[in-house]
N, C-alpha and C positions, 0 to 999 in steps of 0.2 A: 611564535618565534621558533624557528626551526634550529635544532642543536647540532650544527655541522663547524669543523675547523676549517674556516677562510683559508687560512694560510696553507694549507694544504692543496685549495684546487684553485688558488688566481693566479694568473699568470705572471711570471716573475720577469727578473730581467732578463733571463736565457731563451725568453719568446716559448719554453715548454707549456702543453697546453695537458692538464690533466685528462684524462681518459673520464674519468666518475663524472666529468661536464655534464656528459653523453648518458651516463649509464645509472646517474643514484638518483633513485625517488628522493632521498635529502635536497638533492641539489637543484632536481627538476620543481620540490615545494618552496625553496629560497626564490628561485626564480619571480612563481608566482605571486608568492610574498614582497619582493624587491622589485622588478624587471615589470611584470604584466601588470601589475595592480597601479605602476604610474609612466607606463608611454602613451604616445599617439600610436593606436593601431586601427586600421581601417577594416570596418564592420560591412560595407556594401559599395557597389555601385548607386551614385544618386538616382539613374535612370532604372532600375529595380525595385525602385518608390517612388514612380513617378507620379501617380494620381492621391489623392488626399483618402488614406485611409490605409496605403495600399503599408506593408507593416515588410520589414526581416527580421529574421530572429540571428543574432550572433555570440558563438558557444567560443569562449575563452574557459578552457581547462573546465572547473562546474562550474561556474560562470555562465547565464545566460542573460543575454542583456536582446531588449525588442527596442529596436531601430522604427518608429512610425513618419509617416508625413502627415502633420497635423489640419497641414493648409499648404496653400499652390507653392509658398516661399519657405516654410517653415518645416525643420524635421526636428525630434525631438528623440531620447533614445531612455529609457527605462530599464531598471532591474525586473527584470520576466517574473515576477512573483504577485500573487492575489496578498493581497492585505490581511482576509481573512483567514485561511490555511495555508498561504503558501506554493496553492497550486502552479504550475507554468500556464501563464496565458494565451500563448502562442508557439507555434515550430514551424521553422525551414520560413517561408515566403508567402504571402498571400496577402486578402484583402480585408478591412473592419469594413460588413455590412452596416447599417446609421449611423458611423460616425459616430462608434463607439466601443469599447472592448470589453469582451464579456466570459467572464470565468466561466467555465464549462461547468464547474464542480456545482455551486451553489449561487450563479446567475449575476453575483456581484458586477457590477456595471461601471466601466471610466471613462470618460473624453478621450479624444485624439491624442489630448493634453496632459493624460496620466489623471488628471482628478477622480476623486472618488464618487458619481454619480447617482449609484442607485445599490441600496443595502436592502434586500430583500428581511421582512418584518423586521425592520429598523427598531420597532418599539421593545422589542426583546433582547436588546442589547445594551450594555452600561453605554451614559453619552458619548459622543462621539466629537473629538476634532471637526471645526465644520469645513478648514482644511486640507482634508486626509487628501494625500495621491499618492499615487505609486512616487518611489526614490526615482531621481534623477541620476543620468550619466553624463558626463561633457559630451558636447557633441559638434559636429565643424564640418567641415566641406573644403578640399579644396581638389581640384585635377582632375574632378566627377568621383570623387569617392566621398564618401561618410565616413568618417575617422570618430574614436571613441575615446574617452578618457577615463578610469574611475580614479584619477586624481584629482581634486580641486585644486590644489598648489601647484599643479605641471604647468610650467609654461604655455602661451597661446600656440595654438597649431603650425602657424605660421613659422612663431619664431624656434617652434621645435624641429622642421624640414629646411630651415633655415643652411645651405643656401639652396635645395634643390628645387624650390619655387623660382629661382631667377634662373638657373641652369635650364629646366626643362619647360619653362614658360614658350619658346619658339612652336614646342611638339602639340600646343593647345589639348591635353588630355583630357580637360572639361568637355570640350566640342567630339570627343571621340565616344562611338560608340557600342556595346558588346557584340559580338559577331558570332562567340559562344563562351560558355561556363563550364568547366569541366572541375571536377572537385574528386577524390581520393583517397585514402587510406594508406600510406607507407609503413614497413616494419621497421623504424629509424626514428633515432628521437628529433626531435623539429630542427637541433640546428646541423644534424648532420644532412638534411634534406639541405636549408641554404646555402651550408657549405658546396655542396654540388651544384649552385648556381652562381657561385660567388666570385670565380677562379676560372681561368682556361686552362690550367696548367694538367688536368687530367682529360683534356682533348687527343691526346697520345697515345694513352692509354686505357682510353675507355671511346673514345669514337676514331681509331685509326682512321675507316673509308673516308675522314672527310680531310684530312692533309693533303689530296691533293689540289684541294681547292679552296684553302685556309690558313692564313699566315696565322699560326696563335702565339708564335715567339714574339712578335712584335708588340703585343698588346700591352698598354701602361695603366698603371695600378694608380688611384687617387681616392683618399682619405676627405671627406668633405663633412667637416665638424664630426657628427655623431652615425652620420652614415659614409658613404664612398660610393666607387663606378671604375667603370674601367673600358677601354676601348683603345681605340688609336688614338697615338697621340696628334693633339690639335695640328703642330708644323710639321706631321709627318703626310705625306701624299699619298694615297689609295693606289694603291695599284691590284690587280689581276696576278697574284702567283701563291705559287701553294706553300706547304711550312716549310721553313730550310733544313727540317730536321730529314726532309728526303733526300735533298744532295743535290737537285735538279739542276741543268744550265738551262738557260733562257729557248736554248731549241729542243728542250726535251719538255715539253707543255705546250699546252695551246690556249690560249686567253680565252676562247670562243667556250671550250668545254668546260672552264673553271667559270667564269659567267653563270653560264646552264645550272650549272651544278649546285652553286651558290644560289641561285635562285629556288629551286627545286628541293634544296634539299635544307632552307628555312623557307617552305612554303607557307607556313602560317603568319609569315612576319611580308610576304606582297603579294598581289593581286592577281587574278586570275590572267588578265590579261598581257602582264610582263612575260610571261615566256613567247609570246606572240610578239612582242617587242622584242626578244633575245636573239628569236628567229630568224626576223627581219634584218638583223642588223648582222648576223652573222651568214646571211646569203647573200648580203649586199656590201661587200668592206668598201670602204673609201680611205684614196690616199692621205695623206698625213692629219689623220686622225683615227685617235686609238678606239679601237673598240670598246674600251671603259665610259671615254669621253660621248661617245655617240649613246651610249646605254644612259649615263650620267643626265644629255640632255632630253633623252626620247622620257627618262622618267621624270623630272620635270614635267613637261608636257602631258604625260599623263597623268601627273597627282593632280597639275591643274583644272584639268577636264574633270575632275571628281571631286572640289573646289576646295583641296587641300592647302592651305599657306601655307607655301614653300619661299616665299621672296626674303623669308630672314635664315635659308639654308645654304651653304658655298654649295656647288656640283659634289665636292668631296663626302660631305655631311650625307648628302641623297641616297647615298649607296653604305653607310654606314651608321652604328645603333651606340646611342649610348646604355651601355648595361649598368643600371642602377640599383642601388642596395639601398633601401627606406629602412633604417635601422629601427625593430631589429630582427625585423621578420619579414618583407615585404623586395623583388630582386626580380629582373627583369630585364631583355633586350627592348629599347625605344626605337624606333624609326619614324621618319616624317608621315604620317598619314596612319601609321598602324605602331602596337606595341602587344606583346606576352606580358605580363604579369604574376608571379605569381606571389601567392597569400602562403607561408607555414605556420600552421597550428600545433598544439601540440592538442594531443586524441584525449580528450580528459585529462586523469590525474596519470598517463601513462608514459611513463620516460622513454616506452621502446615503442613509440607508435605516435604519431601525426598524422595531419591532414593540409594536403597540400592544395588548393584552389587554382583553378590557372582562369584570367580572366584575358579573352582574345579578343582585343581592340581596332575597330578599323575607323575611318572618317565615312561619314555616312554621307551619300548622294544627294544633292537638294532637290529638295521636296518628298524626300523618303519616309514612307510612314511605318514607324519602327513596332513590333510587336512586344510584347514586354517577354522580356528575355527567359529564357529558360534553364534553369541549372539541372547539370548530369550529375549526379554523385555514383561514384563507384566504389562499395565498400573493400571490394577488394581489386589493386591495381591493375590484378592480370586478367581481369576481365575483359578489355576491350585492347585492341591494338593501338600504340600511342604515337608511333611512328617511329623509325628505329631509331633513333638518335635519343627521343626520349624515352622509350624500351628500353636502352643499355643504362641511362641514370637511374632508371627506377629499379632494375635489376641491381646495380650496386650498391645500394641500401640496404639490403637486411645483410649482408656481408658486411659490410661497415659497424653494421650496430652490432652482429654475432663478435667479431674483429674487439673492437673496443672491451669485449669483457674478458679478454684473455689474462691468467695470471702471470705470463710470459712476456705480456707486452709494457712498453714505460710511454710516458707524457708521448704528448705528439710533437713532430718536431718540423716545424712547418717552411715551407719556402718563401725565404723572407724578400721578395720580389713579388712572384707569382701567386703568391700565396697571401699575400700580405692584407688583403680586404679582409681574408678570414680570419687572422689574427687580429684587426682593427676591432673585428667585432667582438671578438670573447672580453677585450681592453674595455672595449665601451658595454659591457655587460659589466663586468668588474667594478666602473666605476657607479652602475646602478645598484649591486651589491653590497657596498662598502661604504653608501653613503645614504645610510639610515638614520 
Protein backbone atom coordinates (compact mmCIF):
# COMPACT_ATOMS: atom_id res chain seq x y z
CA UNK A 1 0.00 0.00 0.00
CA UNK A 2 1.44 3.12 -1.13
CA UNK A 3 1.41 6.12 1.74
CA UNK A 4 0.13 9.03 -0.45
CA UNK A 5 -2.92 11.64 0.73
CA UNK A 6 -5.88 11.08 -1.78
CA UNK A 7 -7.27 14.18 -0.95
CA UNK A 8 -4.57 16.01 -2.04
CA UNK A 9 -4.33 14.79 -5.88
CA UNK A 10 -8.19 13.73 -6.89
CA UNK A 11 -9.99 15.79 -8.71
CA UNK A 12 -12.43 18.02 -6.84
CA UNK A 13 -15.34 19.87 -7.78
CA UNK A 14 -13.38 22.91 -9.32
CA UNK A 15 -12.35 20.29 -12.25
CA UNK A 16 -8.35 21.28 -10.91
CA UNK A 17 -6.24 18.63 -11.82
CA UNK A 18 -3.02 18.20 -9.54
CA UNK A 19 0.34 18.46 -11.24
CA UNK A 20 2.09 15.45 -8.89
CA UNK A 21 -0.66 13.23 -11.33
CA UNK A 22 2.16 13.59 -13.67
CA UNK A 23 5.26 13.89 -11.68
CA UNK A 24 5.26 11.61 -8.17
CA UNK A 25 6.66 8.14 -8.18
CA UNK A 26 3.92 7.84 -5.25
CA UNK A 27 1.29 8.36 -7.51
CA UNK A 28 2.70 6.76 -10.68
CA UNK A 29 3.00 3.33 -7.71
CA UNK A 30 -0.91 3.97 -6.57
CA UNK A 31 -1.57 3.76 -10.16
CA UNK A 32 -0.03 0.37 -10.48
CA UNK A 33 -1.37 -0.81 -7.36
CA UNK A 34 -5.11 0.47 -8.19
CA UNK A 35 -5.56 1.37 -12.00
CA UNK A 36 -3.11 -1.44 -13.91
CA UNK A 37 -3.25 -4.25 -11.80
CA UNK A 38 -7.39 -4.34 -12.67
CA UNK A 39 -8.26 -2.86 -16.32
CA UNK A 40 -8.69 -4.34 -19.64
CA UNK A 41 -5.59 -3.43 -21.47
CA UNK A 42 -4.48 -4.84 -24.74
CA UNK A 43 -1.14 -6.86 -24.83
CA UNK A 44 -1.05 -7.45 -29.01
CA UNK A 45 -2.59 -7.61 -32.19
CA UNK A 46 -4.19 -11.35 -32.63
CA UNK A 47 -2.71 -11.46 -36.13
CA UNK A 48 1.15 -11.08 -34.35
CA UNK A 49 0.18 -14.68 -32.86
CA UNK A 50 -1.13 -16.01 -35.61
CA UNK A 51 0.41 -19.54 -35.97
CA UNK A 52 0.37 -21.99 -32.65
CA UNK A 53 3.40 -21.43 -30.76
CA UNK A 54 3.97 -18.09 -32.11
CA UNK A 55 4.37 -16.07 -28.38
CA UNK A 56 4.50 -11.64 -27.33
CA UNK A 57 5.83 -10.67 -24.59
CA UNK A 58 3.79 -7.57 -22.80
CA UNK A 59 5.87 -5.25 -20.33
CA UNK A 60 3.24 -3.34 -17.98
CA UNK A 61 5.59 -1.27 -15.53
CA UNK A 62 7.89 -4.64 -14.12
CA UNK A 63 5.19 -6.57 -15.13
CA UNK A 64 5.94 -8.96 -17.87
CA UNK A 65 3.21 -11.15 -18.92
CA UNK A 66 3.92 -13.75 -22.32
CA UNK A 67 0.82 -13.66 -24.56
CA UNK A 68 1.15 -17.43 -26.50
CA UNK A 69 -1.26 -19.06 -29.14
CA UNK A 70 -1.67 -22.45 -27.77
CA UNK A 71 -3.77 -23.76 -30.69
CA UNK A 72 -5.49 -22.41 -34.08
CA UNK A 73 -8.44 -20.97 -31.71
CA UNK A 74 -6.95 -20.56 -28.40
CA UNK A 75 -4.54 -17.84 -26.79
CA UNK A 76 -3.55 -18.16 -23.46
CA UNK A 77 -1.27 -15.30 -21.53
CA UNK A 78 1.06 -16.20 -18.54
CA UNK A 79 3.17 -14.38 -15.89
CA UNK A 80 6.83 -14.37 -17.80
CA UNK A 81 8.52 -16.16 -14.86
CA UNK A 82 10.35 -19.92 -14.70
CA UNK A 83 8.84 -21.65 -11.62
CA UNK A 84 12.20 -22.51 -10.77
CA UNK A 85 14.37 -19.26 -10.47
CA UNK A 86 12.31 -16.84 -11.77
CA UNK A 87 13.98 -16.38 -14.88
CA UNK A 88 11.98 -14.35 -17.85
CA UNK A 89 11.14 -17.01 -20.40
CA UNK A 90 10.70 -14.84 -23.33
CA UNK A 91 11.11 -11.09 -24.85
CA UNK A 92 9.68 -8.84 -27.56
CA UNK A 93 7.91 -11.57 -30.36
CA UNK A 94 8.74 -14.73 -31.77
CA UNK A 95 8.15 -18.40 -31.99
CA UNK A 96 8.02 -21.73 -29.36
CA UNK A 97 10.01 -24.36 -31.57
CA UNK A 98 7.94 -28.16 -30.34
CA UNK A 99 5.34 -26.67 -28.87
CA UNK A 100 6.84 -25.80 -26.05
CA UNK A 101 8.72 -23.18 -23.64
CA UNK A 102 11.97 -23.65 -22.41
CA UNK A 103 13.84 -21.74 -19.84
CA UNK A 104 17.14 -20.76 -21.03
CA UNK A 105 18.60 -20.84 -17.49
CA UNK A 106 18.25 -24.58 -16.41
CA UNK A 107 16.14 -26.15 -19.45
CA UNK A 108 12.85 -26.38 -17.39
CA UNK A 109 10.24 -27.17 -20.00
CA UNK A 110 6.13 -26.13 -20.34
CA UNK A 111 3.26 -26.54 -23.00
CA UNK A 112 1.76 -23.98 -25.04
CA UNK A 113 -0.62 -24.29 -22.06
CA UNK A 114 1.72 -23.04 -19.22
CA UNK A 115 2.06 -26.73 -17.61
CA UNK A 116 5.02 -27.58 -16.20
CA UNK A 117 6.48 -30.54 -18.52
CA UNK A 118 9.78 -31.39 -17.99
CA UNK A 119 12.09 -30.77 -14.67
CA UNK A 120 15.53 -31.50 -15.56
CA UNK A 121 16.75 -34.43 -12.53
CA UNK A 122 13.43 -34.27 -11.23
CA UNK A 123 14.76 -36.90 -8.68
CA UNK A 124 16.78 -34.23 -6.79
CA UNK A 125 14.03 -32.20 -5.85
CA UNK A 126 11.38 -32.27 -2.83
CA UNK A 127 7.93 -33.79 -4.63
CA UNK A 128 6.38 -31.81 -6.76
CA UNK A 129 2.58 -30.55 -7.53
CA UNK A 130 1.90 -32.89 -10.39
CA UNK A 131 -0.11 -29.76 -11.49
CA UNK A 132 2.51 -27.20 -11.39
CA UNK A 133 2.28 -24.32 -14.48
CA UNK A 134 3.10 -21.33 -14.87
CA UNK A 135 0.21 -18.35 -13.24
CA UNK A 136 -2.33 -17.49 -15.32
CA UNK A 137 -3.56 -13.85 -16.76
CA UNK A 138 -7.18 -13.09 -17.99
CA UNK A 139 -7.18 -13.20 -21.44
CA UNK A 140 -9.86 -12.11 -24.40
CA UNK A 141 -10.14 -10.93 -27.84
CA UNK A 142 -12.12 -8.61 -29.16
CA UNK A 143 -11.49 -5.77 -32.42
CA UNK A 144 -8.24 -8.17 -33.31
CA UNK A 145 -6.52 -7.30 -30.16
CA UNK A 146 -5.63 -9.48 -27.09
CA UNK A 147 -6.54 -7.73 -24.06
CA UNK A 148 -5.07 -8.80 -20.52
CA UNK A 149 -6.37 -8.68 -17.06
CA UNK A 150 -4.48 -9.53 -13.83
CA UNK A 151 -7.85 -9.09 -12.16
CA UNK A 152 -9.97 -12.10 -11.59
CA UNK A 153 -13.01 -10.08 -10.34
CA UNK A 154 -12.87 -7.26 -13.32
CA UNK A 155 -15.63 -7.58 -15.28
CA UNK A 156 -15.95 -9.52 -18.69
CA UNK A 157 -14.11 -7.67 -21.57
CA UNK A 158 -17.03 -7.13 -23.11
CA UNK A 159 -18.97 -5.53 -20.62
CA UNK A 160 -15.71 -3.44 -19.66
CA UNK A 161 -15.61 -1.63 -23.55
CA UNK A 162 -19.11 -1.63 -23.07
CA UNK A 163 -20.52 0.50 -25.33
CA UNK A 164 -17.59 0.86 -27.81
CA UNK A 165 -18.13 -2.74 -29.06
CA UNK A 166 -21.63 -1.49 -30.46
CA UNK A 167 -20.15 1.98 -31.52
CA UNK A 168 -17.36 0.68 -33.50
CA UNK A 169 -18.70 -2.78 -34.67
CA UNK A 170 -19.64 -1.05 -38.38
CA UNK A 171 -15.41 -0.29 -38.69
CA UNK A 172 -15.02 -4.36 -38.43
CA UNK A 173 -11.41 -3.87 -36.50
CA UNK A 174 -11.27 -7.69 -36.32
CA UNK A 175 -11.16 -7.92 -40.29
CA UNK A 176 -8.34 -5.10 -40.31
CA UNK A 177 -4.99 -5.61 -40.65
CA UNK A 178 -1.32 -4.04 -39.53
CA UNK A 179 0.22 -2.10 -42.35
CA UNK A 180 3.02 -1.21 -39.70
CA UNK A 181 4.17 -1.19 -35.82
CA UNK A 182 5.98 1.57 -34.73
CA UNK A 183 6.64 1.72 -30.83
CA UNK A 184 8.78 4.64 -28.73
CA UNK A 185 10.16 6.07 -25.86
CA UNK A 186 8.76 9.64 -24.72
CA UNK A 187 10.23 11.93 -22.02
CA UNK A 188 6.40 12.27 -20.41
CA UNK A 189 4.78 10.44 -18.10
CA UNK A 190 1.94 8.03 -19.88
CA UNK A 191 -0.93 10.26 -19.31
CA UNK A 192 0.51 13.40 -20.44
CA UNK A 193 1.26 11.43 -23.86
CA UNK A 194 -2.91 10.65 -24.00
CA UNK A 195 -3.64 13.68 -23.02
CA UNK A 196 -2.14 14.88 -26.39
CA UNK A 197 -4.35 12.46 -28.24
CA UNK A 198 -7.37 13.07 -26.39
CA UNK A 199 -8.29 16.86 -27.32
CA UNK A 200 -8.23 19.09 -30.53
CA UNK A 201 -8.12 22.00 -28.58
CA UNK A 202 -4.10 22.37 -28.97
CA UNK A 203 -4.53 22.03 -32.76
CA UNK A 204 -3.79 25.90 -32.56
CA UNK A 205 -1.31 25.88 -31.05
CA UNK A 206 0.76 23.24 -31.54
CA UNK A 207 -0.04 22.38 -35.40
CA UNK A 208 -1.13 25.86 -36.74
CA UNK A 209 -0.19 24.77 -40.80
CA UNK A 210 -3.21 22.64 -40.70
CA UNK A 211 -6.21 25.30 -39.90
CA UNK A 212 -6.46 25.87 -43.04
CA UNK A 213 -7.84 22.73 -43.86
CA UNK A 214 -9.37 21.88 -40.52
CA UNK A 215 -12.51 22.76 -38.71
CA UNK A 216 -11.21 21.84 -34.91
CA UNK A 217 -13.87 24.41 -33.33
CA UNK A 218 -16.42 22.18 -34.26
CA UNK A 219 -15.49 19.12 -32.85
CA UNK A 220 -17.93 17.48 -29.88
CA UNK A 221 -16.64 15.89 -26.86
CA UNK A 222 -18.55 12.45 -25.63
CA UNK A 223 -18.19 10.67 -22.38
CA UNK A 224 -19.09 6.78 -23.09
CA UNK A 225 -19.25 5.02 -19.66
CA UNK A 226 -15.68 4.57 -18.57
CA UNK A 227 -14.11 5.70 -21.92
CA UNK A 228 -15.22 8.59 -24.65
CA UNK A 229 -14.49 10.00 -28.49
CA UNK A 230 -14.92 12.87 -29.94
CA UNK A 231 -15.50 14.04 -33.59
CA UNK A 232 -18.30 15.74 -35.48
CA UNK A 233 -21.15 15.73 -34.40
CA UNK A 234 -23.67 13.02 -35.79
CA UNK A 235 -26.56 15.96 -37.15
CA UNK A 236 -23.89 18.12 -38.12
CA UNK A 237 -22.80 17.84 -42.06
CA UNK A 238 -19.27 17.62 -43.30
CA UNK A 239 -18.23 20.20 -45.12
CA UNK A 240 -14.75 21.34 -46.90
CA UNK A 241 -13.59 24.57 -44.79
CA UNK A 242 -10.78 25.46 -42.53
CA UNK A 243 -10.96 26.59 -38.64
CA UNK A 244 -12.92 29.84 -38.18
CA UNK A 245 -10.26 30.81 -35.92
CA UNK A 246 -8.84 32.30 -39.42
CA UNK A 247 -11.55 34.70 -40.22
CA UNK A 248 -11.96 33.33 -43.85
CA UNK A 249 -15.25 34.08 -46.10
CA UNK A 250 -16.29 31.47 -48.25
CA UNK A 251 -14.12 33.12 -51.56
CA UNK A 252 -11.05 33.44 -49.60
CA UNK A 253 -10.39 29.14 -49.82
CA UNK A 254 -10.77 26.66 -52.14
CA UNK A 255 -12.48 23.35 -51.41
CA UNK A 256 -10.23 21.60 -54.09
CA UNK A 257 -6.87 22.47 -51.97
CA UNK A 258 -8.37 21.79 -48.47
CA UNK A 259 -9.36 18.25 -49.88
CA UNK A 260 -5.57 17.83 -50.91
CA UNK A 261 -4.50 18.82 -48.04
CA UNK A 262 -6.69 16.78 -45.78
CA UNK A 263 -5.93 13.98 -47.46
CA UNK A 264 -2.14 14.34 -47.56
CA UNK A 265 -1.48 15.62 -44.59
CA UNK A 266 -3.43 12.44 -42.62
CA UNK A 267 -1.80 10.19 -45.00
CA UNK A 268 -1.63 7.30 -42.74
CA UNK A 269 -5.33 7.28 -42.13
CA UNK A 270 -6.05 6.69 -46.75
CA UNK A 271 -4.72 5.00 -49.51
CA UNK A 272 -2.45 5.49 -51.89
CA UNK A 273 -4.59 5.89 -54.38
CA UNK A 274 -7.10 8.80 -52.99
CA UNK A 275 -5.03 11.54 -54.05
CA UNK A 276 -5.41 9.98 -57.64
CA UNK A 277 -9.07 10.38 -56.89
CA UNK A 278 -8.64 14.08 -55.48
CA UNK A 279 -7.09 14.81 -58.76
CA UNK A 280 -9.42 13.62 -60.80
CA UNK A 281 -12.13 15.16 -59.41
CA UNK A 282 -10.51 18.36 -58.97
CA UNK A 283 -9.62 18.71 -62.87
CA UNK A 284 -12.96 17.63 -63.63
CA UNK A 285 -15.78 19.71 -61.45
CA UNK A 286 -19.32 19.06 -62.37
CA UNK A 287 -22.19 21.34 -61.97
CA UNK A 288 -24.35 20.98 -59.03
CA UNK A 289 -22.41 18.90 -57.09
CA UNK A 290 -19.95 19.65 -54.60
CA UNK A 291 -16.70 18.57 -54.66
CA UNK A 292 -16.96 16.85 -51.16
CA UNK A 293 -20.09 14.95 -52.57
CA UNK A 294 -18.01 13.54 -55.67
CA UNK A 295 -14.85 12.69 -53.38
CA UNK A 296 -17.52 11.25 -50.61
CA UNK A 297 -18.77 8.83 -53.55
CA UNK A 298 -15.63 8.19 -55.70
CA UNK A 299 -14.40 6.81 -51.92
CA UNK A 300 -17.08 4.59 -51.58
CA UNK A 301 -16.29 3.04 -54.65
CA UNK A 302 -12.94 2.65 -53.92
CA UNK A 303 -13.18 1.17 -50.36
CA UNK A 304 -15.37 -1.22 -52.32
CA UNK A 305 -12.99 -2.30 -54.84
CA UNK A 306 -10.59 -3.22 -51.81
CA UNK A 307 -13.72 -5.18 -50.25
CA UNK A 308 -14.12 -2.81 -47.43
CA UNK A 309 -18.02 -2.74 -45.79
CA UNK A 310 -18.95 0.41 -46.14
CA UNK A 311 -23.09 -0.13 -46.83
CA UNK A 312 -23.64 0.41 -42.96
CA UNK A 313 -21.62 4.15 -43.40
CA UNK A 314 -23.74 7.59 -44.60
CA UNK A 315 -21.30 9.40 -47.39
CA UNK A 316 -20.77 11.80 -44.23
CA UNK A 317 -19.12 9.04 -42.05
CA UNK A 318 -16.73 8.11 -45.37
CA UNK A 319 -14.80 11.11 -45.00
CA UNK A 320 -14.76 11.30 -41.23
CA UNK A 321 -12.95 9.38 -37.98
CA UNK A 322 -14.30 8.57 -34.94
CA UNK A 323 -11.35 9.35 -32.33
CA UNK A 324 -11.60 7.04 -29.60
CA UNK A 325 -10.32 6.72 -26.10
CA UNK A 326 -10.21 2.81 -24.76
CA UNK A 327 -9.82 3.90 -21.11
CA UNK A 328 -7.39 4.27 -19.84
CA UNK A 329 -4.64 4.01 -22.11
CA UNK A 330 -5.54 3.15 -25.51
CA UNK A 331 -6.88 6.61 -28.37
CA UNK A 332 -7.00 6.80 -31.75
CA UNK A 333 -8.46 8.23 -35.12
CA UNK A 334 -10.98 5.24 -36.77
CA UNK A 335 -12.02 5.40 -40.40
CA UNK A 336 -13.85 2.97 -42.58
CA UNK A 337 -11.30 0.56 -44.00
CA UNK A 338 -8.15 2.04 -41.86
CA UNK A 339 -7.39 3.29 -38.26
CA UNK A 340 -4.09 4.75 -35.95
CA UNK A 341 -4.06 3.48 -32.79
CA UNK A 342 -2.13 4.19 -30.32
CA UNK A 343 -1.10 1.93 -26.97
CA UNK A 344 0.69 4.42 -23.67
CA UNK A 345 2.70 2.59 -21.48
CA UNK A 346 4.36 3.81 -18.86
CA UNK A 347 8.49 3.02 -19.28
CA UNK A 348 8.75 0.72 -16.02
CA UNK A 349 8.71 2.06 -12.75
CA UNK A 350 9.29 5.69 -14.37
CA UNK A 351 6.82 8.54 -13.97
CA UNK A 352 8.89 10.76 -16.49
CA UNK A 353 9.08 8.30 -19.36
CA UNK A 354 6.52 6.01 -21.48
CA UNK A 355 6.26 4.10 -24.31
CA UNK A 356 3.96 4.93 -26.82
CA UNK A 357 3.04 1.93 -29.60
CA UNK A 358 1.22 3.16 -32.69
CA UNK A 359 -0.46 0.17 -34.51
CA UNK A 360 -1.37 1.24 -38.38
CA UNK A 361 -4.43 -0.38 -39.66
CA UNK A 362 -5.71 -0.97 -43.05
CA UNK A 363 -8.33 -3.55 -44.71
CA UNK A 364 -6.45 -5.99 -46.46
CA UNK A 365 -7.10 -7.00 -50.32
CA UNK A 366 -8.76 -10.50 -50.87
CA UNK A 367 -6.76 -13.03 -51.25
CA UNK A 368 -3.66 -11.16 -49.70
CA UNK A 369 -1.06 -13.12 -48.07
CA UNK A 370 -0.11 -11.11 -45.09
CA UNK A 371 3.58 -11.46 -43.65
CA UNK A 372 3.77 -11.55 -40.03
CA UNK A 373 4.17 -8.13 -38.99
CA UNK A 374 7.11 -6.44 -37.99
CA UNK A 375 7.59 -4.14 -34.94
CA UNK A 376 10.10 -0.90 -35.10
CA UNK A 377 11.04 0.26 -31.62
CA UNK A 378 12.74 3.30 -31.34
CA UNK A 379 14.39 3.90 -27.99
CA UNK A 380 14.83 7.26 -28.61
CA UNK A 381 11.88 9.43 -30.43
CA UNK A 382 14.14 11.64 -32.47
CA UNK A 383 15.55 9.01 -34.17
CA UNK A 384 13.56 8.79 -37.10
CA UNK A 385 11.36 11.43 -38.86
CA UNK A 386 7.46 10.97 -37.81
CA UNK A 387 6.07 13.31 -39.91
CA UNK A 388 5.45 16.68 -38.89
CA UNK A 389 2.31 16.76 -37.31
CA UNK A 390 3.52 13.95 -35.14
CA UNK A 391 7.15 15.65 -34.77
CA UNK A 392 5.41 18.74 -33.14
CA UNK A 393 3.26 16.21 -30.40
CA UNK A 394 6.19 14.39 -29.56
CA UNK A 395 8.27 17.52 -29.27
CA UNK A 396 5.91 18.85 -26.66
CA UNK A 397 6.26 16.28 -24.34
CA UNK A 398 9.47 16.60 -22.36
CA UNK A 399 8.17 20.38 -22.16
CA UNK A 400 5.03 19.25 -20.55
CA UNK A 401 6.72 16.92 -18.11
CA UNK A 402 9.83 19.72 -17.36
CA UNK A 403 6.47 22.34 -17.08
CA UNK A 404 4.61 20.15 -14.63
CA UNK A 405 7.39 20.18 -11.87
CA UNK A 406 7.55 23.88 -11.47
CA UNK A 407 7.29 25.22 -8.01
CA UNK A 408 5.52 28.27 -9.60
CA UNK A 409 2.91 26.40 -11.21
CA UNK A 410 -0.94 25.29 -9.35
CA UNK A 411 -3.52 22.22 -10.44
CA UNK A 412 -4.21 22.28 -14.06
CA UNK A 413 -7.08 23.96 -15.14
CA UNK A 414 -8.64 22.42 -18.04
CA UNK A 415 -11.26 23.36 -20.88
CA UNK A 416 -14.27 22.17 -19.66
CA UNK A 417 -15.57 21.70 -23.34
CA UNK A 418 -12.57 20.95 -25.31
CA UNK A 419 -10.82 19.53 -22.96
CA UNK A 420 -13.30 17.53 -21.21
CA UNK A 421 -12.31 13.78 -22.38
CA UNK A 422 -9.04 14.59 -20.48
CA UNK A 423 -10.71 15.39 -17.43
CA UNK A 424 -13.22 12.27 -17.85
CA UNK A 425 -10.19 10.41 -17.66
CA UNK A 426 -8.32 11.51 -14.43
CA UNK A 427 -12.51 11.06 -12.87
CA UNK A 428 -12.35 7.62 -14.17
CA UNK A 429 -8.84 7.10 -12.71
CA UNK A 430 -10.04 8.46 -9.52
CA UNK A 431 -12.78 6.23 -9.19
CA UNK A 432 -10.24 3.15 -9.71
CA UNK A 433 -8.23 4.78 -6.84
CA UNK A 434 -10.64 5.30 -4.37
CA UNK A 435 -12.37 2.15 -4.66
CA UNK A 436 -10.17 -0.45 -3.05
Amino acid sequence: MTGIDLQGVLVGDDDVVARSRYTSAQFGALEFERLWSRVWQVACRAEEIAEVGDFCEYLMGDQSILVVRSASDVIGAYHNTCLHRGTRLAEGTGHFDDECIRCRYHAWRYDLDGKLIEVVDPEEFAPMPQDLGLAQVRVDQWGGFVWVCFDSAAPPLLEYLDPLPTLLAPYHLDRMRIRSYRATVLPANWKVVVDAFNEGYHVQGTHPQILPWTDDVSLAYEPLGIHSHYGRLPSARRTLRPSPRLGLREDQYDEGEILASFVAGLGGLFYDDEQALIDKIRSSPEDGETMLSRYQKGRRELLATRGVAVEHFSDDQLTSADDVFFFPNMVGPIYPGTAIIFRVRPNALDPDSSIKDTWFLEWPREGEVRRRPQRQFYPDWTERDWGTITNQDYANMEHVQIGMKSRGGQGLRLNRRQESNVLHMHRMIDRYLTDS
